[in-house]
C-alpha positions in Angstrom: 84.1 66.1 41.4 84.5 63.0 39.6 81.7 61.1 41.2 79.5 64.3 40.1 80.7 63.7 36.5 80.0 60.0 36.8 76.7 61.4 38.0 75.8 64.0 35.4 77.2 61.0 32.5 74.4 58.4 34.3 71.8 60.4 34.1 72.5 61.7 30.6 72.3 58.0 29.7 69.0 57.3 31.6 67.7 60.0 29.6 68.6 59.1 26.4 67.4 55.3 26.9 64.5 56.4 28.4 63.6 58.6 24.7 64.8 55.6 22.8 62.5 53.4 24.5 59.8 56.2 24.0 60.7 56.6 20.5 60.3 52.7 20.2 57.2 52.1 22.0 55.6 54.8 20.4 56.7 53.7 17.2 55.4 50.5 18.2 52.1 51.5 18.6 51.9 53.3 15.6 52.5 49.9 13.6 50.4 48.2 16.1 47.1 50.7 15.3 48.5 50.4 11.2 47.8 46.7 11.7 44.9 46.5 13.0 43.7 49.2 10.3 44.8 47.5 7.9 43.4 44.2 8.9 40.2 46.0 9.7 39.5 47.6 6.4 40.8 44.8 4.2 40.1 41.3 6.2 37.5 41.8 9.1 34.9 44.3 7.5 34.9 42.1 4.2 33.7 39.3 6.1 31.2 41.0 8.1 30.0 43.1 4.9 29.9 40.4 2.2 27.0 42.5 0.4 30.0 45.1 -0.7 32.8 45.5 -3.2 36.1 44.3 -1.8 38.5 46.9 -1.9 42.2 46.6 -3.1 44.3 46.7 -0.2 46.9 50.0 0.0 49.7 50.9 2.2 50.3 54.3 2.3 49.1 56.4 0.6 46.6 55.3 -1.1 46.4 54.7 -5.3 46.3 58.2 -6.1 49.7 58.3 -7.4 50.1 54.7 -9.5 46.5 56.0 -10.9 48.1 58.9 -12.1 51.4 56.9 -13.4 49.1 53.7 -15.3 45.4 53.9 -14.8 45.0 51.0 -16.7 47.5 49.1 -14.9 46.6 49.9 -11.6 43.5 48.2 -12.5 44.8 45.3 -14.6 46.8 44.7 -11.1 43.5 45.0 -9.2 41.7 42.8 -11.8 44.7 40.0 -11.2 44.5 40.5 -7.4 40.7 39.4 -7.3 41.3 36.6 -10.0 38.6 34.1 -10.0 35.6 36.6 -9.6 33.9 39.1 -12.4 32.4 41.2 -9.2 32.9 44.7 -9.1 35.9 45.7 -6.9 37.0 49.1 -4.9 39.8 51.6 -5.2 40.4 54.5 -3.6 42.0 57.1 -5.1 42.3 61.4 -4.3 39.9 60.8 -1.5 37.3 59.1 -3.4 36.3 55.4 -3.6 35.8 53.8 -7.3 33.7 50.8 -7.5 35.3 49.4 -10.8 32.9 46.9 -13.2 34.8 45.1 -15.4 32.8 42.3 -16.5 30.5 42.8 -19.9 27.2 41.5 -18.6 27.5 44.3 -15.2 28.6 47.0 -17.2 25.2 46.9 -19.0 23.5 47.4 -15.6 25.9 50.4 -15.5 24.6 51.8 -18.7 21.0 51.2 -17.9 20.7 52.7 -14.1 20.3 56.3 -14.7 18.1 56.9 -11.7 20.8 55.8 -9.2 24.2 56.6 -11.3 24.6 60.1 -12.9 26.4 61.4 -15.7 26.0 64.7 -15.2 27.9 65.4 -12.3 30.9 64.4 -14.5 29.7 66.8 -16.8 29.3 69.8 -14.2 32.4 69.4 -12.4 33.8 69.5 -16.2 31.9 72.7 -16.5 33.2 74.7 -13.3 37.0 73.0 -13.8 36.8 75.5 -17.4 35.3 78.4 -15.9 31.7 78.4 -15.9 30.0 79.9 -12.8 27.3 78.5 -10.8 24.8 80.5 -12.0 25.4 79.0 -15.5 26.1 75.6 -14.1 22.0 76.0 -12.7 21.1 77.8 -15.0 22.0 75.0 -17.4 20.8 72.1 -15.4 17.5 73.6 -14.3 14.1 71.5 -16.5 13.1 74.0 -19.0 9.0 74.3 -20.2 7.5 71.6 -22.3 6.2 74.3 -24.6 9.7 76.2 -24.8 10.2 77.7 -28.6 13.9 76.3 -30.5 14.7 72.4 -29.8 11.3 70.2 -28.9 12.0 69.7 -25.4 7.8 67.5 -24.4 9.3 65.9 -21.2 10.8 69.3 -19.9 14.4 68.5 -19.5 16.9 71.0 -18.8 19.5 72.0 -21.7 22.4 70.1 -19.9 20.7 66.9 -21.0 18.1 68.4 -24.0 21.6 69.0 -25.6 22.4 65.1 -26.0 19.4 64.6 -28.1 20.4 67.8 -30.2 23.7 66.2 -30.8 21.7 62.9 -32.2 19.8 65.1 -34.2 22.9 66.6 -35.7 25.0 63.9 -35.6 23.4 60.5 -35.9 22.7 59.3 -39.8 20.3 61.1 -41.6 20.0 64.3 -43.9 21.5 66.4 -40.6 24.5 64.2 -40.9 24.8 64.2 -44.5 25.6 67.9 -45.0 28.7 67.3 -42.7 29.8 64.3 -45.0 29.4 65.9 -47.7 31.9 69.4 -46.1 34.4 66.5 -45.0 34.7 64.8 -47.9 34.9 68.5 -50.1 37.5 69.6 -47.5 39.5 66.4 -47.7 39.5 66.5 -51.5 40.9 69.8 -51.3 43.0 69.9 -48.9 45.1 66.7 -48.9 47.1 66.8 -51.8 50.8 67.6 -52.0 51.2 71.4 -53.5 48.9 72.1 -49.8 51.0 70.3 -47.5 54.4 71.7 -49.0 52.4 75.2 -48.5 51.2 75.1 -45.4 53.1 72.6 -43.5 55.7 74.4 -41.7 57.1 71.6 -39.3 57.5 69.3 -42.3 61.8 68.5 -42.5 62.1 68.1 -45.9 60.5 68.9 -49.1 60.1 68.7 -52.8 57.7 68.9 -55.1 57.2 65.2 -55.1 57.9 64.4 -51.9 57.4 65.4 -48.6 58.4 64.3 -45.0 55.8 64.5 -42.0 56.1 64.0 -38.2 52.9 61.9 -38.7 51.3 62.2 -35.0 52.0 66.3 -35.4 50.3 66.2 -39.3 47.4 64.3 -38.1 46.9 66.5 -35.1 47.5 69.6 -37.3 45.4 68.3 -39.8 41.9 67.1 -37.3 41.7 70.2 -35.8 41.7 72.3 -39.0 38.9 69.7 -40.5 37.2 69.6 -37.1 37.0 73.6 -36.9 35.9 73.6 -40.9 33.6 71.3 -40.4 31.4 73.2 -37.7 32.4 76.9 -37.4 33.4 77.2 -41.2 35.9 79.8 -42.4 35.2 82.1 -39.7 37.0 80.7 -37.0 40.3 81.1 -38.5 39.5 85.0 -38.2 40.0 84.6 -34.1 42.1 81.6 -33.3 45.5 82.6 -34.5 46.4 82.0 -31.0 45.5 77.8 -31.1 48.2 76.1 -29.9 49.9 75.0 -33.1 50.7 78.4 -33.8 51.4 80.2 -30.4 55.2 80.4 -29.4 55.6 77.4 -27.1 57.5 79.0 -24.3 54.1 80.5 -23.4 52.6 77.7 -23.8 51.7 76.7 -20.1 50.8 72.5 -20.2 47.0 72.7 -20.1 45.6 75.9 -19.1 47.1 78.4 -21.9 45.9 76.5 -24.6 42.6 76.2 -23.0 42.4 79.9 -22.5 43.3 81.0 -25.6 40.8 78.6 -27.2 38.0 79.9 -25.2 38.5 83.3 -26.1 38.9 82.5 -29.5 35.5 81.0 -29.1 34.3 84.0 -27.3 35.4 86.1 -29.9 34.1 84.3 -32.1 30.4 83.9 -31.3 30.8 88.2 -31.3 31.2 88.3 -34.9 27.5 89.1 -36.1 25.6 86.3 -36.8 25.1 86.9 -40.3 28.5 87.0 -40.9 29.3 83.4 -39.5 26.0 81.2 -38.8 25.3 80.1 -42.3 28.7 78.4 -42.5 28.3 76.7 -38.9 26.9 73.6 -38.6 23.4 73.0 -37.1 24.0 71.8 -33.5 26.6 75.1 -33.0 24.0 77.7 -34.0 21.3 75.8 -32.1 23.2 75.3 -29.1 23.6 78.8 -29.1 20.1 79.8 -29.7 19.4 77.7 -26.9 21.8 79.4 -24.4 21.4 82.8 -25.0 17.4 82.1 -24.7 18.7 81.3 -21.1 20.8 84.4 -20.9 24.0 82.6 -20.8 26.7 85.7 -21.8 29.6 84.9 -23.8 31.7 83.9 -22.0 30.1 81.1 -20.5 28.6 80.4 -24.2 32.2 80.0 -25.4 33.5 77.4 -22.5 30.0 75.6 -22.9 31.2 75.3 -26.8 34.5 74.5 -25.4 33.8 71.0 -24.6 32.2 70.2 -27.8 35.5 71.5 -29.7 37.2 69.3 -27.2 35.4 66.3 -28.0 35.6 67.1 -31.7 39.2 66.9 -31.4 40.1 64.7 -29.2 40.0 61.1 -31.2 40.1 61.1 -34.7 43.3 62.6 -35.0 44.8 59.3 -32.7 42.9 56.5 -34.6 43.9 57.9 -37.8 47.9 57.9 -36.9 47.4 54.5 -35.0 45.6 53.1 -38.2 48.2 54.3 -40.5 51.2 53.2 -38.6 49.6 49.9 -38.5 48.9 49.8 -42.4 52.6 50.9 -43.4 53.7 47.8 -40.7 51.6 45.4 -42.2 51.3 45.9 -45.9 49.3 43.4 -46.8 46.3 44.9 -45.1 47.6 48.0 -46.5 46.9 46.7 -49.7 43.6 45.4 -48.7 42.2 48.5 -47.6 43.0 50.5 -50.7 41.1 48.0 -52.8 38.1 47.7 -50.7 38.0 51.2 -50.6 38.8 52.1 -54.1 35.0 51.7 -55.4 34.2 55.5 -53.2 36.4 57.1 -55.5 36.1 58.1 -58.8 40.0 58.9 -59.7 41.5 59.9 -57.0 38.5 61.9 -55.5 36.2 60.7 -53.3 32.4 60.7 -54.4 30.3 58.0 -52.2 30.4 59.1 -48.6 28.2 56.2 -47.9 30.4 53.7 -49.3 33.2 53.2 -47.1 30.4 53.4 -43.8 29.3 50.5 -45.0 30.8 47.0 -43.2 29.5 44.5 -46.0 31.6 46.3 -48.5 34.4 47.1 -46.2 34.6 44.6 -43.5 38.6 45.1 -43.6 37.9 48.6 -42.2 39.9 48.3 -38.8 39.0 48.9 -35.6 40.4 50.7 -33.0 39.8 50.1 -28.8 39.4 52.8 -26.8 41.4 53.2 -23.8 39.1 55.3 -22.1 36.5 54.7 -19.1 32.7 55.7 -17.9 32.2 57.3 -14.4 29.1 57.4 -13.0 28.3 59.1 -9.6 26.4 56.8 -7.1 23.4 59.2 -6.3 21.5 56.7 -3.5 22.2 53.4 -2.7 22.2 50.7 -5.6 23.5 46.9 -6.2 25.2 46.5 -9.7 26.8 42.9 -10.4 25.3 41.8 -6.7 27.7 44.8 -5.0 26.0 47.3 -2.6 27.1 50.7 -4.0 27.1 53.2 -1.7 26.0 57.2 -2.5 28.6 59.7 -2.9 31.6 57.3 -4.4 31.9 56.9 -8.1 31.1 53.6 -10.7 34.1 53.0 -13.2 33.7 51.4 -16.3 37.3 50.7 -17.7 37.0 50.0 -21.7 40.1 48.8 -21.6 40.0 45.8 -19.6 36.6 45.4 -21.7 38.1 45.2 -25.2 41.2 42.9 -23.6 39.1 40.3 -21.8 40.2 37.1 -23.2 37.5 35.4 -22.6 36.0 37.0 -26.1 38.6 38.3 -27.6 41.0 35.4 -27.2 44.6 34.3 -25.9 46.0 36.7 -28.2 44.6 39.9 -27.2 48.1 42.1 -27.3 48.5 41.1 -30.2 47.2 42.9 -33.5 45.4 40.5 -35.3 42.7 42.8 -37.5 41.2 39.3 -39.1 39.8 38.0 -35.4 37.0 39.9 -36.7 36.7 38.4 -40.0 37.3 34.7 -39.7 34.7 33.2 -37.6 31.1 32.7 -36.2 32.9 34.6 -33.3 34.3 37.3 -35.1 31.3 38.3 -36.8 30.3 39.0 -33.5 32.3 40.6 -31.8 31.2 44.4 -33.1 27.8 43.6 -31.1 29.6 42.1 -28.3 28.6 43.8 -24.6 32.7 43.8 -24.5 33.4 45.9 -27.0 32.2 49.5 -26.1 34.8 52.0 -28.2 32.0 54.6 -27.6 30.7 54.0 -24.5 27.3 52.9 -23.6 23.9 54.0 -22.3 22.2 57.4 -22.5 25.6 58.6 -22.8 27.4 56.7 -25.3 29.3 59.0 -28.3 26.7 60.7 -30.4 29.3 62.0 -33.0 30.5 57.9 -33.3 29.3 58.0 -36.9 30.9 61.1 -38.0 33.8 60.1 -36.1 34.5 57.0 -37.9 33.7 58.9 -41.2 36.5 61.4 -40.5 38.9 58.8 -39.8 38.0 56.0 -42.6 37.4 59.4 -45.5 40.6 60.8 -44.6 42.6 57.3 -44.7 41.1 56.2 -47.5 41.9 59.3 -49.6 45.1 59.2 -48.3 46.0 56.1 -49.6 44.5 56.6 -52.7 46.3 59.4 -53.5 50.2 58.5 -51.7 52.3 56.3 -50.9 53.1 56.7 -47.7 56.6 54.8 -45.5 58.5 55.2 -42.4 61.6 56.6 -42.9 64.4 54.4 -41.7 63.3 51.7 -39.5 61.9 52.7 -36.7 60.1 50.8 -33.8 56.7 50.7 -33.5 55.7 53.8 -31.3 54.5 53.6 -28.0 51.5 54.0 -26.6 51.4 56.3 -23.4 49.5 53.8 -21.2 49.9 56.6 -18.0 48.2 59.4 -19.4 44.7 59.2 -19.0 42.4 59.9 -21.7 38.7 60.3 -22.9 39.3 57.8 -26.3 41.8 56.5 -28.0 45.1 56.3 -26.1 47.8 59.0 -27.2 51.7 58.2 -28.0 54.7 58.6 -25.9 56.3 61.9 -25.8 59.4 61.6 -28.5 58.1 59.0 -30.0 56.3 60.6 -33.3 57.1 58.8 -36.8 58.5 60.6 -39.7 57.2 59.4 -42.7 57.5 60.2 -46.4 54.5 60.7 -48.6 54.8 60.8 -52.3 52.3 61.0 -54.5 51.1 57.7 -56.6 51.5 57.4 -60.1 48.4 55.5 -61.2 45.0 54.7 -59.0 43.8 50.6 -58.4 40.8 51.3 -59.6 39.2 53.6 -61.8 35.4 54.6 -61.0 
């Protein structure tokens, strides 16, 4: 019996060394077939492809997630990795491969390629991410007559790209432009004085009637989208979006989605007021857009997420460059006091009067200037060689503005640091706007085509601002952070929690009267 025991114990041990060595030598070969993989995609098919984009090398998985952590430094990291070259290099990332430019002189090829790199699939997967259907999506993208009536459309494009050129029309300077200076500068004037925000500003801590303390991201925020909404829809939107997120109880407030939603139908509820109750308060490029559409048959619905993305875009980047640009100012008051007197010649009291004015560089070349943190994405349509790179159909063509507007190379050793008069005191400096580097809007076909009312929003509401406050931290807090992880479509948002309270009082006398 005990020699059976003995017997049964052996065994047991055969067995369980034989697993282990299974385990091990199938372990084995599993790093065995990683390494060669690895060595394969990273080393060998480099070589033997020298025509192509090296890619940066992943473990597993691949750069999905430290994309969605720090975009921008996943690809400063990438850029550091392939040190010594401008070529374009890959990524992968959620199952696609990104070919990223980040040298000046490539990204204009970028820009220029519109037969081989496309926009608009960006745009469409935009489209069916916010609810349109596919029939709209054609319907949309489909070339329309030469000879159609509305928008002059001679080389028969389709509305999804006829609708950049409206936006130029609308939004590029001219008389079209104009009349939305001139409802900015009227609404600023009205609104932004003190007996307002101790009216209307809810979230504001404390105060008086001299006084009054702001979360300054939140006012700025608040503040855009009410000028942004006045601006184009008029009055009549506030009739239908009592529901916008700065109102709506926040424990419904689902991160993204609700919002959205309750902005679309707000939209959608809006474009069913009768038109002659709305459309001569809209601005042009709403009421033609919409002329356009429902020419098409687009129904309301679809009309109002299609309108959705403009809103979006209306509010998405003068709200940040204005708070950046203000924290700045109150950090650095000397170019505080700069900008109020460059400024002060728009104004006539404390009103502003010349829209054209503070637009101008020659008379305001302290105006700052903000970087955008955003990047272009093309989608590689057939085969093409950008910066001497085959790039192959189906992946995607980053071009990351970031690493643009920090290249050292033309913006110097100390581009962290913020130094407004690099583009003031030299040959150099007086360059730089016009540098291939410096791309805050984009570039190409699709580079921003509300840029100039964008910067009029921004510098009109400063400006004014200034003129008519004094405006300080309160306490001494650090400078807020920027939230490098999040990606965005401009100018770079601030950490959560890290808003700055400030107190705004108004001024007793004016620099200059005018």
């Amino acid at each position: 019996m005990f020699l059976d025991a003995l017997s049964s114990h052996a065994d047991f041990v055969l067995q369980r060394l034989l697993l282990s060595t299974q385990g091990h030598a199938a372990l084995l070969c599993i790093v065995v077939a990683w390494a060669v993989w690895r060595s394969w995609r990273f080393a060998i098919y480099p070589k033997l492809h020298s025509d192509e984009s090296r890619e940066l090398p992943y473990l597993i998985p691949r750069h999905g997630p430290a994309f969605f952590k720090d975009s921008n430094g996943l690809l400063a990291r990438a850029r550091r990795h392939f040190a010594g070259t401008d070529e374009p290099f890959a990524l992968t990332a959620f199952g696609h491969t990104f070919y990223v430019v980040t040298h000046a002189k490539h990204s204009a090829e970028v820009y220029k390629n519109t037969d081989s790199l496309s926009f608009e699939e960006f745009v469409q997967t935009l489209m069916r991410c916010n609810g349109n259907d596919e029939t709209t999506i054609k319907t949309v993208y489909s070339p329309l007559p030469s000879d159609k009536a509305g928008f002059p459309n001679p080389e028969g494009l389709s509305l999804g790209v006829l609708a950049q050129r409206m936006h130029v029309h609308q939004l590029h300077p001219g008389e079209n432009m104009l009349v939305l200076q001139n409802k900015v500068r009227d609404w600023i004037n009205r609104q932004l004085n003190l007996d307002v925000l101790v009216k209307e500003c809810k979230y504001s801590p404390s105060r008086t009637s001299t006084r009054i303390q702001l979360p300054l991201y939140e006012w700025t925020s608040d503040y855009f989208v009410r000028l942004g909404q006045y601006v184009y829809f008029g009055d009549v939107l506030d009739r239908v979006i009592w529901k916008m997120l700065y109102q709506y109880p926040s424990f419904l407030c689902r991160d993204m989605t609700a919002p959205r939603d309750r902005m679309m139908a707000s939209l959608k509820a809006y474009f069913q007021i009768p038109p002659n109750e709305r459309r001569d308060q809209a601005a042009w490029i709403i009421n033609a857009m919409e002329d356009e559409m429902r020419a098409l048959g687009v129904d309301d619905e679809n009309l109002a997420i299609m309108v959705f993305h403009l809103y979006f875009a209306i509010n998405t980047n003068a709200r940040k460059t204005s708070f950046w640009m203000l924290t700045h100012l109150m950090r650095n008051p000397e170019y505080l006091a700069a900008f109020r007197a460059e400024t002060a010649p728009a104004f006539r009291g404390d009103e502003l009067v010349d829209v054209s004015y503070i637009q101008d560089a020659t008379k305001c070349p302290q105006t700052l200037r903000v970087a955008g943190w955003a990047a272009s994405v093309r989608l590689v349509t057939r085969d093409v060689v950008i910066g001497g790179k085959r790039m192959r159909r189906g992946n995607r063509v980053m071009v990351p503005h970031r690493l643009l507007h920090f290249d050292e190379a033309v913006f110097g050793d100390d581009t962290d640091a913020w130094q407004p008069r690099r583009w003031l005191d030299t040959d150099a400096g007086r360059k730089l706007p016009s540098s291939p580097s410096w791309r805050p809007f984009g570039g190409g076909r699709t580079k921003c085509s509300g840029r100039f009312l964008a910067k009029f929003f921004v510098t009109a509401f400063v400006a004014t601002l200034l003129r008519r406050f004094d405006i300080e931290a309160i306490g001494d807090p650090p400078m807020p952070q920027p939230d490098v992880g999040r990606p965005v479509l401009g100018i770079i948002s601030v950490k959560e929690g890290q808003d700055y309270l400030v107190s705004i009082t108004k001024r007793k006398t004016t620099d200059v009267e005018v």
